[in-house]
Biopython code that builds the backbone (N, CA, C, O; Angstrom):
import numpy as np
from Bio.PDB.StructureBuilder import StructureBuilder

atoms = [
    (1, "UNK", "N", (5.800, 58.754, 24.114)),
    (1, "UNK", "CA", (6.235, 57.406, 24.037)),
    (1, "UNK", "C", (6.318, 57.009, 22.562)),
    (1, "UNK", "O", (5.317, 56.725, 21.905)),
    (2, "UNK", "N", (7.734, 57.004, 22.010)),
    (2, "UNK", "CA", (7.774, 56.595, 20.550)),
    (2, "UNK", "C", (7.939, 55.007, 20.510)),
    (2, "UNK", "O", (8.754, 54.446, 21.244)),
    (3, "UNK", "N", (7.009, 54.212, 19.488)),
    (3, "UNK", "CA", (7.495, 52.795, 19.089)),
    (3, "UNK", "C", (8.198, 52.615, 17.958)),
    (3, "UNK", "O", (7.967, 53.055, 16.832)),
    (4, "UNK", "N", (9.147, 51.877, 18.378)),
    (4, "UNK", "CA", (10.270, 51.517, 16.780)),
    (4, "UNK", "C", (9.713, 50.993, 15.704)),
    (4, "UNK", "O", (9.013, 49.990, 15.835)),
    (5, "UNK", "N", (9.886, 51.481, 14.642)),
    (5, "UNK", "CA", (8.856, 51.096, 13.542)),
    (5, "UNK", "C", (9.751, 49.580, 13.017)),
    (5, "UNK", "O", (9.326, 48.976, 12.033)),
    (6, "UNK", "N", (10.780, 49.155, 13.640)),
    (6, "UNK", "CA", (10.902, 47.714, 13.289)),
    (6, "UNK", "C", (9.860, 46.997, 14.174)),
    (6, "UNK", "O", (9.093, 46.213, 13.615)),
    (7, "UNK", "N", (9.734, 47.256, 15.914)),
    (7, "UNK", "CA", (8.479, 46.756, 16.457)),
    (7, "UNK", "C", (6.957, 46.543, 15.753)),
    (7, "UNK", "O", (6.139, 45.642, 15.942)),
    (8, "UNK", "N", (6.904, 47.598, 14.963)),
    (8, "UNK", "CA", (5.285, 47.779, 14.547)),
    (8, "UNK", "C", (4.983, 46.577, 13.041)),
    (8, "UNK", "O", (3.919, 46.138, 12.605)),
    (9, "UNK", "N", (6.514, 46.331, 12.542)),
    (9, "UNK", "CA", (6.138, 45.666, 11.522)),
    (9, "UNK", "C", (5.991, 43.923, 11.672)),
    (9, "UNK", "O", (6.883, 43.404, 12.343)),
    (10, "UNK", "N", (5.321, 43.333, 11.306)),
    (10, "UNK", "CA", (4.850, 41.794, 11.149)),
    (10, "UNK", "C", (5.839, 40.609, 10.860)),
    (10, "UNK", "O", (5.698, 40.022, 9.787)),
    (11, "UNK", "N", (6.366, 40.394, 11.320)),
    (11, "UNK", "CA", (7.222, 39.254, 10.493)),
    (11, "UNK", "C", (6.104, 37.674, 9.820)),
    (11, "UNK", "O", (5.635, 36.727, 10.452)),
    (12, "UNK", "N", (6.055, 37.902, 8.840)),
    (12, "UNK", "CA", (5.703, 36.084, 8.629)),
    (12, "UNK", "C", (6.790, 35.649, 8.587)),
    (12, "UNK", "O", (6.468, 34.522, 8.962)),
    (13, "UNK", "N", (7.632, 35.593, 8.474)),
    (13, "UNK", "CA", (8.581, 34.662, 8.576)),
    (13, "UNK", "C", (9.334, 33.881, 9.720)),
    (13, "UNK", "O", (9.339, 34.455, 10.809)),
    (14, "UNK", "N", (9.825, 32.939, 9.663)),
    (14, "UNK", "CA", (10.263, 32.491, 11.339)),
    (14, "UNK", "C", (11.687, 32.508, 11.427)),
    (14, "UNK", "O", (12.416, 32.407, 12.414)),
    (15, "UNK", "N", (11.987, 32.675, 10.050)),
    (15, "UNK", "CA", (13.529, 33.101, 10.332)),
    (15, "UNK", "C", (14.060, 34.185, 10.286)),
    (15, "UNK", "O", (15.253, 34.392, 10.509)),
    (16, "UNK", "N", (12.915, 35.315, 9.878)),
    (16, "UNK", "CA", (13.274, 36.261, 9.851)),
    (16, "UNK", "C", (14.614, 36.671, 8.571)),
    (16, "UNK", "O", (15.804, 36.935, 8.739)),
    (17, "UNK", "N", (13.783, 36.574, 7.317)),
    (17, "UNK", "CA", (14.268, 35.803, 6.034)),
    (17, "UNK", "C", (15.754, 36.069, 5.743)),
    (17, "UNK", "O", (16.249, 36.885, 4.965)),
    (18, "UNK", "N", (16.346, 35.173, 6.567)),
    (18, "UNK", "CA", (17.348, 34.555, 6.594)),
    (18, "UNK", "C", (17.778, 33.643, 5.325)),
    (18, "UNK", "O", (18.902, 33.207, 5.079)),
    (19, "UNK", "N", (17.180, 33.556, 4.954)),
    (19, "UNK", "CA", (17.076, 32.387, 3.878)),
    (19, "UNK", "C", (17.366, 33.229, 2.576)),
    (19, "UNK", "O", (16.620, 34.181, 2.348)),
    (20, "UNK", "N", (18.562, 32.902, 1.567)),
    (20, "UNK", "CA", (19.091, 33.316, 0.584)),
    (20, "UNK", "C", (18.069, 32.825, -0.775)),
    (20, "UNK", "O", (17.062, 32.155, -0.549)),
    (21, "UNK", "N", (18.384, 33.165, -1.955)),
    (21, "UNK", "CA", (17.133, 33.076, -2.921)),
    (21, "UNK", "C", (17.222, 31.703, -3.556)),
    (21, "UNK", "O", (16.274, 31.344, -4.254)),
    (22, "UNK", "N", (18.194, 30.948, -3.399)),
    (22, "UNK", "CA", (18.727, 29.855, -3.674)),
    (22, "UNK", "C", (17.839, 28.368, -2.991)),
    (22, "UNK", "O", (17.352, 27.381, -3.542)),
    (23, "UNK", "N", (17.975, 28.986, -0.971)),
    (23, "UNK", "CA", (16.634, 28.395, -0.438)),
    (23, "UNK", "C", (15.519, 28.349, -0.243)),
    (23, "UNK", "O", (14.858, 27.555, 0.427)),
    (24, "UNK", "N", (15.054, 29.766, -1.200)),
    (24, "UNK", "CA", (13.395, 29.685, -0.792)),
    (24, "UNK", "C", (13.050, 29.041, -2.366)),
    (24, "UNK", "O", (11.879, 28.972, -2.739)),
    (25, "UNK", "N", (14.316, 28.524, -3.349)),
    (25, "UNK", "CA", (13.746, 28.131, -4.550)),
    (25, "UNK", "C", (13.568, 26.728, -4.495)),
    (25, "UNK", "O", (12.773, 26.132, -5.222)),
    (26, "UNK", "N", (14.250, 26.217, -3.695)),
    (26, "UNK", "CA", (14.336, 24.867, -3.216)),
    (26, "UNK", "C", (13.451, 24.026, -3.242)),
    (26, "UNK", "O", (13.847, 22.862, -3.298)),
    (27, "UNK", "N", (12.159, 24.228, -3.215)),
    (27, "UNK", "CA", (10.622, 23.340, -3.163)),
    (27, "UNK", "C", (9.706, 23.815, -4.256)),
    (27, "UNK", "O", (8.519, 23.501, -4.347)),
    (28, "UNK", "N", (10.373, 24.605, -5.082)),
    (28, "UNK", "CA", (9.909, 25.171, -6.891)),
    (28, "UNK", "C", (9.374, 23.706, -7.490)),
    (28, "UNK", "O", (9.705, 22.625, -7.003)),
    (29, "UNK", "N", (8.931, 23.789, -8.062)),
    (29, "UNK", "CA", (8.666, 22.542, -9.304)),
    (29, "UNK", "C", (9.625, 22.403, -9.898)),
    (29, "UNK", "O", (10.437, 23.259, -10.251)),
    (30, "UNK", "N", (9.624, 21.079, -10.099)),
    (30, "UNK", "CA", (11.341, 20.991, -11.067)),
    (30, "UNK", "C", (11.178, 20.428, -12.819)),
    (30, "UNK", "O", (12.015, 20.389, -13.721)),
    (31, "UNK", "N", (9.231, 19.910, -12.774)),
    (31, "UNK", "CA", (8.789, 19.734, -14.198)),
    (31, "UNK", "C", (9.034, 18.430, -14.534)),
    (31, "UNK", "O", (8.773, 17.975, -15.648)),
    (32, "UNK", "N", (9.683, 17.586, -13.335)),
    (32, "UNK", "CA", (9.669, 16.089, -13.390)),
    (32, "UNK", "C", (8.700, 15.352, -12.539)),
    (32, "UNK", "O", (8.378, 15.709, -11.405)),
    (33, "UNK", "N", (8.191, 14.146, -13.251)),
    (33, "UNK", "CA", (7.603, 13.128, -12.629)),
    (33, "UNK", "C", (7.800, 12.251, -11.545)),
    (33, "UNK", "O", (8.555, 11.283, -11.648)),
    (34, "UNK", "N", (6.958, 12.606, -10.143)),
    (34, "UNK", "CA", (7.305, 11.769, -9.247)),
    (34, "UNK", "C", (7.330, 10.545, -9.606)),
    (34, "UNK", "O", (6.715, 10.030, -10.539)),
    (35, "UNK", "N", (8.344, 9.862, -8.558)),
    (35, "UNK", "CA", (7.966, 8.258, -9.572)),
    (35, "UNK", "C", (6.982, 7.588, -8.501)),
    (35, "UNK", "O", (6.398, 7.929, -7.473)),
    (36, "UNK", "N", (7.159, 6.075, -9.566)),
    (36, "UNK", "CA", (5.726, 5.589, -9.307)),
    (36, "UNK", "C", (5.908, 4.317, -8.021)),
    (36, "UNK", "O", (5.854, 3.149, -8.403)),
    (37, "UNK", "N", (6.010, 4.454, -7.296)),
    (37, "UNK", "CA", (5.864, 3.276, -5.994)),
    (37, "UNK", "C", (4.749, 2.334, -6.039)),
    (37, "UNK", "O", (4.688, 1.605, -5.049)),
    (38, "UNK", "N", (3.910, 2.169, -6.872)),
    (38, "UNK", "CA", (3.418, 0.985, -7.090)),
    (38, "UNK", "C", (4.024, -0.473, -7.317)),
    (38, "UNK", "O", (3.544, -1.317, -6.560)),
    (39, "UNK", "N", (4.682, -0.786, -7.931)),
    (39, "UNK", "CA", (5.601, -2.067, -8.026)),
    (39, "UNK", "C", (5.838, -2.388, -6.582)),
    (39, "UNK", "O", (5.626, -3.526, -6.163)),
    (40, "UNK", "N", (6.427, -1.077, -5.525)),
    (40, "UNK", "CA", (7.345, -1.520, -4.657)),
    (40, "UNK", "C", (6.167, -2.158, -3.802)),
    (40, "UNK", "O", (6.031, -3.353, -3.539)),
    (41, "UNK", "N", (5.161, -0.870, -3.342)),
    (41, "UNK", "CA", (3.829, -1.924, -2.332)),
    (41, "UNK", "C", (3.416, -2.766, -3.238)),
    (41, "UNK", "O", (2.317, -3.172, -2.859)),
    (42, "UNK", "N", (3.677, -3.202, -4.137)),
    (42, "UNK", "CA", (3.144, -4.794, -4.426)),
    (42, "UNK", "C", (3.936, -5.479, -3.982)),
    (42, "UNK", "O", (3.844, -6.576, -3.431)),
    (43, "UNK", "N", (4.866, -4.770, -4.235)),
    (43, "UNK", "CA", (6.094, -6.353, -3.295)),
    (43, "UNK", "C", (5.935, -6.663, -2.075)),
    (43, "UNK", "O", (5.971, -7.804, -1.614)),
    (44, "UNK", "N", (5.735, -5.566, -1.437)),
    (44, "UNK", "CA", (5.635, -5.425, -0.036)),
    (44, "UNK", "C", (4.522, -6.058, 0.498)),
    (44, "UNK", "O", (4.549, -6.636, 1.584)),
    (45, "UNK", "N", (3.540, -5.975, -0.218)),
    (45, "UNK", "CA", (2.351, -6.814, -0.149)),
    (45, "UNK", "C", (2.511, -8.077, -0.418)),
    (45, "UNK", "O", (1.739, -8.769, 0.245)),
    (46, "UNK", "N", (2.871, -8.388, -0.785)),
    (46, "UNK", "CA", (3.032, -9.891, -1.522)),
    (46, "UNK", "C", (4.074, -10.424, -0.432)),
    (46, "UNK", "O", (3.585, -11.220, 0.369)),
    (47, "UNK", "N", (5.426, -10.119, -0.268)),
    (47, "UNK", "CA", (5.893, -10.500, 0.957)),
    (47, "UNK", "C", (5.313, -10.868, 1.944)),
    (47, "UNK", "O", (5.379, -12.011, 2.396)),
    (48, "UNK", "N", (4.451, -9.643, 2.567)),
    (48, "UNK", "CA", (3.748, -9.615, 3.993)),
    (48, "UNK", "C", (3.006, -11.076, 3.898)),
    (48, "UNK", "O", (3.233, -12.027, 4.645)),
    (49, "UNK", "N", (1.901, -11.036, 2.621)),
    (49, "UNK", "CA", (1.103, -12.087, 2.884)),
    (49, "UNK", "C", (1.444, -13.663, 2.730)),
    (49, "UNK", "O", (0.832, -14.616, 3.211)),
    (50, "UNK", "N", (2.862, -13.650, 1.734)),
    (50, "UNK", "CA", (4.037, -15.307, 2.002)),
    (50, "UNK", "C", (4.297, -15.419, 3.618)),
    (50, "UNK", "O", (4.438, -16.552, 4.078)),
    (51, "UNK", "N", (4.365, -14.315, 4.478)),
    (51, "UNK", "CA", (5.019, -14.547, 5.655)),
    (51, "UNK", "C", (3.726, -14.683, 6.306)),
    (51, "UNK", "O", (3.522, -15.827, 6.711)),
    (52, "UNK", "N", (2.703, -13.767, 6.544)),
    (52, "UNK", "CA", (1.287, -14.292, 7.068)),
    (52, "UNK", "C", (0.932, -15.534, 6.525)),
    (52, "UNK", "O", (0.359, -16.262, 7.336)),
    (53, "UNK", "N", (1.125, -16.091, 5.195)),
    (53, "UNK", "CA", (0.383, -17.578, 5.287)),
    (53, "UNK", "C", (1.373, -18.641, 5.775)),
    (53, "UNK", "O", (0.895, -19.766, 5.917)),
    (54, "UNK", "N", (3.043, -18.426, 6.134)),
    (54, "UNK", "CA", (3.535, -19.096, 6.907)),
    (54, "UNK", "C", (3.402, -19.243, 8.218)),
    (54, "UNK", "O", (3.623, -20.267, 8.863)),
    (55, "UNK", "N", (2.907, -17.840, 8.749)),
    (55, "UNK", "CA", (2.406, -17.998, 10.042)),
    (55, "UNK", "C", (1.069, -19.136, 10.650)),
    (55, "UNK", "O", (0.786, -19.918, 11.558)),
    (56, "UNK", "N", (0.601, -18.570, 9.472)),
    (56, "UNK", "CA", (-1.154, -19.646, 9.748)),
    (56, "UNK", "C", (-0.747, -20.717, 9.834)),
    (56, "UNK", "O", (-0.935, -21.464, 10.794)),
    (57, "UNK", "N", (-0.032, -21.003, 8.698)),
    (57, "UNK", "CA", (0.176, -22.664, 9.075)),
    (57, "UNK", "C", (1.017, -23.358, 10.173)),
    (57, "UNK", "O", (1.077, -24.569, 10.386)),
    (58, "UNK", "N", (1.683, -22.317, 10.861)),
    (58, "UNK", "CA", (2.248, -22.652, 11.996)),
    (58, "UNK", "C", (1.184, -23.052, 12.975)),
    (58, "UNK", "O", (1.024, -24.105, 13.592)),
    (59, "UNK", "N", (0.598, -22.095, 12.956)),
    (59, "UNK", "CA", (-0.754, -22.816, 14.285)),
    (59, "UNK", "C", (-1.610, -23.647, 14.136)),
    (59, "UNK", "O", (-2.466, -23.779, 15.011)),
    (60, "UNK", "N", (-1.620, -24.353, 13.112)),
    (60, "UNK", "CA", (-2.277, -25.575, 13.029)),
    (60, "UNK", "C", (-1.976, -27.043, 13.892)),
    (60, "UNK", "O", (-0.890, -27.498, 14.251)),
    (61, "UNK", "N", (-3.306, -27.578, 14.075)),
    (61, "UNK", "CA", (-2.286, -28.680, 14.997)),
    (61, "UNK", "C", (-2.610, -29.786, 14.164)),
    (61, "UNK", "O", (-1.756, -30.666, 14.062)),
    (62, "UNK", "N", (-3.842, -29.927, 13.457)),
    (62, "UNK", "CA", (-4.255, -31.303, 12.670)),
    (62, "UNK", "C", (-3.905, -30.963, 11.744)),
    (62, "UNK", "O", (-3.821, -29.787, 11.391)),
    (63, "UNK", "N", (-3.495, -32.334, 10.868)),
    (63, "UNK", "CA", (-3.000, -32.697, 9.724)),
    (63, "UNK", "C", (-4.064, -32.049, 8.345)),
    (63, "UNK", "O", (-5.275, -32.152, 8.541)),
    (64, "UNK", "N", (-3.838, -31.736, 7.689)),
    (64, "UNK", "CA", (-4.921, -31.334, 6.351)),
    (64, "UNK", "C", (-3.978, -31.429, 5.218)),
    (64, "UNK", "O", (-2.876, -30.980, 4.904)),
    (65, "UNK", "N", (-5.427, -32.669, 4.461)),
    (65, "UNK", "CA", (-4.870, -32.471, 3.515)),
    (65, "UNK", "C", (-5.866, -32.267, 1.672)),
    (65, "UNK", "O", (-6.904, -32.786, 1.262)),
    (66, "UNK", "N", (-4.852, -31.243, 1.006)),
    (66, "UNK", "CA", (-5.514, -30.815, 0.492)),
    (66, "UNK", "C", (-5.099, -31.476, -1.423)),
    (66, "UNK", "O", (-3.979, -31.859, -1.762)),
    (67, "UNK", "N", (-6.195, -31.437, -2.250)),
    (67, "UNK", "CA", (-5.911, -32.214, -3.494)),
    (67, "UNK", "C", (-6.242, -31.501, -4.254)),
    (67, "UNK", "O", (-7.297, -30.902, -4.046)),
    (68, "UNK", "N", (-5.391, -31.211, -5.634)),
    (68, "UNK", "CA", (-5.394, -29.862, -5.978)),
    (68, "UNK", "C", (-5.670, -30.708, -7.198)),
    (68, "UNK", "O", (-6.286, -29.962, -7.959)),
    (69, "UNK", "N", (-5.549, -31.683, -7.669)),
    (69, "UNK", "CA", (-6.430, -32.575, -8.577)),
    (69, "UNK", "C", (-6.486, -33.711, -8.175)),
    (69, "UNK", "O", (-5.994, -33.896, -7.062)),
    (70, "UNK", "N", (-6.986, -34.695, -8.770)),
    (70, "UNK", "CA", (-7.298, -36.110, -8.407)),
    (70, "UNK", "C", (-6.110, -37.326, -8.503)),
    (70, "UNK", "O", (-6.175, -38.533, -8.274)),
    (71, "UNK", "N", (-4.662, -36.185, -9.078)),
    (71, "UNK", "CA", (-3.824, -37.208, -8.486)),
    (71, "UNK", "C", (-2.504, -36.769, -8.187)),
    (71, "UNK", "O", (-1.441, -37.278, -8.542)),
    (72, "UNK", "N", (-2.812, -35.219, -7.114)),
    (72, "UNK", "CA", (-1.768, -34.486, -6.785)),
    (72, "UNK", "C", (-2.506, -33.920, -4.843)),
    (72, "UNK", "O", (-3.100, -33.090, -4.155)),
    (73, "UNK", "N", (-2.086, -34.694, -4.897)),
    (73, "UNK", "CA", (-2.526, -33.931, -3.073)),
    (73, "UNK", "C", (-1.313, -33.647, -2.314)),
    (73, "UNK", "O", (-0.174, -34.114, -2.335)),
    (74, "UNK", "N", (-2.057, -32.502, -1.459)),
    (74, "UNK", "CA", (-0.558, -31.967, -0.407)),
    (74, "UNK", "C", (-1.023, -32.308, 0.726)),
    (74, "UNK", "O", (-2.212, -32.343, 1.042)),
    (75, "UNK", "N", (0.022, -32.607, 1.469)),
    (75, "UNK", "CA", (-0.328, -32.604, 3.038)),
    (75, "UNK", "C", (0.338, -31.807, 3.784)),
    (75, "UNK", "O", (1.488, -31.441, 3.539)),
    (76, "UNK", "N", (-0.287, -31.495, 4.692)),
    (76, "UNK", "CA", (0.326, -29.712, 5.459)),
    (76, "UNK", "C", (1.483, -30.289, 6.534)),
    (76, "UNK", "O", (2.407, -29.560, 6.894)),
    (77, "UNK", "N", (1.366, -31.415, 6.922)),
    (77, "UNK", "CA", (3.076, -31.579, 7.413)),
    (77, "UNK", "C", (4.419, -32.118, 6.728)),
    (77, "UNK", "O", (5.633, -32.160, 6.931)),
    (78, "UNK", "N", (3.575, -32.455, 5.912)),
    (78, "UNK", "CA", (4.902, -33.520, 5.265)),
    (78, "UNK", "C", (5.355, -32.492, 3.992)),
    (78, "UNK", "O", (6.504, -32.577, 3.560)),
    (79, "UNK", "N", (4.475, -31.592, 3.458)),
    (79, "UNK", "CA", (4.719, -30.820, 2.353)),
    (79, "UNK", "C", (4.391, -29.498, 2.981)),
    (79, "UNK", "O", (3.417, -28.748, 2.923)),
    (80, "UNK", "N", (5.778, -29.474, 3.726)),
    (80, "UNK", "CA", (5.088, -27.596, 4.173)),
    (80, "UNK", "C", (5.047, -26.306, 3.043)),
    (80, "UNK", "O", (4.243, -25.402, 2.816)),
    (81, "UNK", "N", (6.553, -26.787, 2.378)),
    (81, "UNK", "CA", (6.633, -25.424, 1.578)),
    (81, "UNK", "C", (5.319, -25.290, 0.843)),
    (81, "UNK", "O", (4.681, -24.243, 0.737)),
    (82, "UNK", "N", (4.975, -26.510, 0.330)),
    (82, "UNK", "CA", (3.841, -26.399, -0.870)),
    (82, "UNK", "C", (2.750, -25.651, -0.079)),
    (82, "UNK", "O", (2.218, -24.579, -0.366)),
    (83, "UNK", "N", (2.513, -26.542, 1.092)),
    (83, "UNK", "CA", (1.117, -26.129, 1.461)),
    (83, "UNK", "C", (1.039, -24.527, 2.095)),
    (83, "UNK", "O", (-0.018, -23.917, 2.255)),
    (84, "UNK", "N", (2.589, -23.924, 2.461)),
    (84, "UNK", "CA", (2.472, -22.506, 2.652)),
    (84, "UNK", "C", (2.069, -22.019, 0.876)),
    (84, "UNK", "O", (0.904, -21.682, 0.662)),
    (85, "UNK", "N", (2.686, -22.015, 0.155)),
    (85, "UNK", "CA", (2.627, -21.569, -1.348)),
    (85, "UNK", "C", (0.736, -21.744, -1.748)),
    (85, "UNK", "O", (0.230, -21.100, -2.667)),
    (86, "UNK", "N", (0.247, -22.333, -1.211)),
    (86, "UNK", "CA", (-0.971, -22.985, -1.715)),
    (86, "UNK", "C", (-1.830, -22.058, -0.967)),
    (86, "UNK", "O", (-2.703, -21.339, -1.455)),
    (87, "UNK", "N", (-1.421, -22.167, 0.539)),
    (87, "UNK", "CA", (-2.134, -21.059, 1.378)),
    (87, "UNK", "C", (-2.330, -19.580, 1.004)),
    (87, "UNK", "O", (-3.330, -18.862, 1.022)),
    (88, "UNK", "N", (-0.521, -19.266, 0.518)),
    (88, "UNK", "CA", (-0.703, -18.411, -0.059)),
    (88, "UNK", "C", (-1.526, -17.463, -1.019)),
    (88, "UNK", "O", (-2.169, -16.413, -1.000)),
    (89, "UNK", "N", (-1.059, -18.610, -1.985)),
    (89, "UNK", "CA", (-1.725, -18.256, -3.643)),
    (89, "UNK", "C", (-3.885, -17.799, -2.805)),
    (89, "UNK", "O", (-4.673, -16.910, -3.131)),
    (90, "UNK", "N", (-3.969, -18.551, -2.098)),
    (90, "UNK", "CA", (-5.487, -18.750, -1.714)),
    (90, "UNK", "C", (-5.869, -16.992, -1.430)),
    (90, "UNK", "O", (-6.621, -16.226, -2.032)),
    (91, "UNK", "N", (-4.903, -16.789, -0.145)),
    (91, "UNK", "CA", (-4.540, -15.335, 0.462)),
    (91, "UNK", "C", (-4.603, -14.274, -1.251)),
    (91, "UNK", "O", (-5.611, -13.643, -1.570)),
    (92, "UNK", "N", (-3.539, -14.308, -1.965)),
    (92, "UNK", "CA", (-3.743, -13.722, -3.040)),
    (92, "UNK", "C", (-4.817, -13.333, -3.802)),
    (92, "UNK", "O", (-5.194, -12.180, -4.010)),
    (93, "UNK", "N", (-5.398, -14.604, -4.302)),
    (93, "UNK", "CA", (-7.230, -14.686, -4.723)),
    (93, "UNK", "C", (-7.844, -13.924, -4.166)),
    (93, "UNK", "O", (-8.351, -12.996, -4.797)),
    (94, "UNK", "N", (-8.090, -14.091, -2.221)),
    (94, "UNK", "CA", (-8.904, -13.177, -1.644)),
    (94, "UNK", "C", (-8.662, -12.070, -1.954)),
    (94, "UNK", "O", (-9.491, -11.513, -2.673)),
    (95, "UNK", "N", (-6.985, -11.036, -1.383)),
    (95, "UNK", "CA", (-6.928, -9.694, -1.172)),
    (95, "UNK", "C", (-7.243, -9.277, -2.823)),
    (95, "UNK", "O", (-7.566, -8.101, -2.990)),
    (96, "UNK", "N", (-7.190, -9.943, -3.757)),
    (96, "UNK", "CA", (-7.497, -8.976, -5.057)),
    (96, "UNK", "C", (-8.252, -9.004, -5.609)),
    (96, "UNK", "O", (-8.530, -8.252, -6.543)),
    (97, "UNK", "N", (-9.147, -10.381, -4.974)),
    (97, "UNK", "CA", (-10.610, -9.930, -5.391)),
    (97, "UNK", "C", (-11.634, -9.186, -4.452)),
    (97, "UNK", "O", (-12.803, -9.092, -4.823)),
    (98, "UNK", "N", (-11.240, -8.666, -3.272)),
    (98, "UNK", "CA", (-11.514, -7.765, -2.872)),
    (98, "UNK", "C", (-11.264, -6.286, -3.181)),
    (98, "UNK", "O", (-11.997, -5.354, -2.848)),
    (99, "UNK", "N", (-10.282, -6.223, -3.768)),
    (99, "UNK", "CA", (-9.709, -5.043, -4.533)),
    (99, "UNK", "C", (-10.339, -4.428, -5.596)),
    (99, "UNK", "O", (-10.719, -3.270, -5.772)),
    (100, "UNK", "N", (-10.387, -5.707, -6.458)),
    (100, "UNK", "CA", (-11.204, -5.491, -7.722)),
    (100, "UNK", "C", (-12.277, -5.266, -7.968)),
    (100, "UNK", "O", (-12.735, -4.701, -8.961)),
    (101, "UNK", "N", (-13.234, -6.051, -6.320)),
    (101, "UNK", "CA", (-14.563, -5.869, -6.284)),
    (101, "UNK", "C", (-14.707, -4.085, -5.814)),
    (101, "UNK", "O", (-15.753, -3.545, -6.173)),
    (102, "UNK", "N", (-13.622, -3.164, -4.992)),
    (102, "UNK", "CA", (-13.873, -1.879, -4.441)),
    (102, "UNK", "C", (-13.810, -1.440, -5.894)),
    (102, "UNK", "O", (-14.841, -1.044, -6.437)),
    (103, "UNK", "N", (-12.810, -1.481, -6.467)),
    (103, "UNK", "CA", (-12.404, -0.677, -7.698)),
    (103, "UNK", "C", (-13.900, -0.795, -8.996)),
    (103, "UNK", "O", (-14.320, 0.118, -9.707)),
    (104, "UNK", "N", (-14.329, -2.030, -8.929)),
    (104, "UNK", "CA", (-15.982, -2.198, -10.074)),
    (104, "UNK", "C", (-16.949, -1.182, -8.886)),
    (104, "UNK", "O", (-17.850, -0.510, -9.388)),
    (105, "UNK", "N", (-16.777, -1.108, -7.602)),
    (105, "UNK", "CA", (-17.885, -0.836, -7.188)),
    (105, "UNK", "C", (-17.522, 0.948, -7.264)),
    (105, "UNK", "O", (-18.137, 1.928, -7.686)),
    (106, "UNK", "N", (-16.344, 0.749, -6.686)),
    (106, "UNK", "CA", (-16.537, 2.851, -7.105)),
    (106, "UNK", "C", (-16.440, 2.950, -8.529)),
    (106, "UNK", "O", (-16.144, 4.134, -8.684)),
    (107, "UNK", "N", (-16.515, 2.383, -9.760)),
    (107, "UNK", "CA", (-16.711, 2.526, -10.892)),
    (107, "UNK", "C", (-18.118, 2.854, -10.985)),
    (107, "UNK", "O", (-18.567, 3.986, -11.162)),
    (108, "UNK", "N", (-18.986, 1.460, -10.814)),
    (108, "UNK", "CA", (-20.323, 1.560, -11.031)),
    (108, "UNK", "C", (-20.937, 3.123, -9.787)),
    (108, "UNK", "O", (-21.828, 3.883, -10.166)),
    (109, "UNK", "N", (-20.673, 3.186, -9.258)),
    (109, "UNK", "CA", (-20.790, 4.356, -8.240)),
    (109, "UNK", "C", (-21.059, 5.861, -9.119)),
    (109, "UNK", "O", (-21.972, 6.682, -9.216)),
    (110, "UNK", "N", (-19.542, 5.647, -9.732)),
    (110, "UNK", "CA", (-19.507, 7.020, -10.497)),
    (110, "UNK", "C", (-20.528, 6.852, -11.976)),
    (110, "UNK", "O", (-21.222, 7.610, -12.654)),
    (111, "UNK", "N", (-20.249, 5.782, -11.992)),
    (111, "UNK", "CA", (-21.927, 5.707, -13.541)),
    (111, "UNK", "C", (-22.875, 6.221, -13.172)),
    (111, "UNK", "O", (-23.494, 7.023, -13.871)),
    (112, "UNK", "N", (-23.361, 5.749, -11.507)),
    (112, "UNK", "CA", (-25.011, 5.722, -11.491)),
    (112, "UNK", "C", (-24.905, 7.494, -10.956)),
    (112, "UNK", "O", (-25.820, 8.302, -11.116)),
    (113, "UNK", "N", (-23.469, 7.825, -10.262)),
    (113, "UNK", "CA", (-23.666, 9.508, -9.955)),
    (113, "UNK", "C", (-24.459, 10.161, -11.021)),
    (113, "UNK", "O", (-25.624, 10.542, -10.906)),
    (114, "UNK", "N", (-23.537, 10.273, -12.310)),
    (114, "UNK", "CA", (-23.374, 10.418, -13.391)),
    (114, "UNK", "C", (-24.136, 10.199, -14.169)),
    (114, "UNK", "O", (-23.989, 10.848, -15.205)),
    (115, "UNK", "N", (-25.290, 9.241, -14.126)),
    (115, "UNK", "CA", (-26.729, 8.962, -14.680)),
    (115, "UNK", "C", (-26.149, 8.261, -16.273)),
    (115, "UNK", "O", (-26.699, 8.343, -17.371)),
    (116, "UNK", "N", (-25.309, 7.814, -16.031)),
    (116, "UNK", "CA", (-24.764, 7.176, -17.289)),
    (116, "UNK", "C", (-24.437, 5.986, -17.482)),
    (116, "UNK", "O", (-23.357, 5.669, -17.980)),
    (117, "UNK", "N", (-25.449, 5.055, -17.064)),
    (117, "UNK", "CA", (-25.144, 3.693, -16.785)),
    (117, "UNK", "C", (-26.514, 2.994, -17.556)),
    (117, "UNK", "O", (-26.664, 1.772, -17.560)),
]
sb = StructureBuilder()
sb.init_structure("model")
sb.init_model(0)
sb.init_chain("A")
sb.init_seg("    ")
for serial, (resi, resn, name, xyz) in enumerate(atoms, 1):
    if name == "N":
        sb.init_residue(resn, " ", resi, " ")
    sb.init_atom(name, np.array(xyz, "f"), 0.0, 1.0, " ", f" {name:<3s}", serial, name[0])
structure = sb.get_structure()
């Protein structure tokens, strides 16, 4: 009983390298810099949370009103845009000082690893 010595050999490949030298160079390094998508999720962020603090204020049913000095007050029906913008800006404060607080805390993290604090 002879076996074909193409049977006996292994393929890794799944195409059975089909693939010319042109396509297996295709995913090489090309020595350029991915770019940077930061800007864009900020936008995206920042969007989301103008449209979440328009939402909130949709479900409100009582009037609030809020005085941003002693002789500028908004009121949440009569001044919607403001009081979404206000809601907003509030939303903003939170998510980045939550941010800022992760970013000091894995800082201080890596000091005290590090015995260098």
């Amino acid at each position: 009983m002879e076996i074909d010595n193409d049977a006996k050999k292994v393929l890794w490949s799944l195409q059975n390298n089909k693939r010319n030298e042109e396509e297996r160079n295709a995913f090489k390094p090309t020595g350029k810099k991915p770019k940077s998508n930061g800007p864009k999720y900020v936008t995206v962020v920042l969007i989301g949370l103008l449209a979440l603090s328009f939402v909130m204020t949709q479900f409100q049913k009582n009037t609030i009103n809020v005085c941003i000095t002693s002789n500028y007050c908004i009121d949440s029906k009569r001044d919607t845009f403001q009081y979404v913008l206000y809601v907003f800006i509030t939303n903003v404060i939170v998510v980045f000082g939550i941010y800022f607080a992760y970013k000091i805390g894995v800082w201080i993290g890596e000091k005290l690893k590090n015995k260098r604090l």
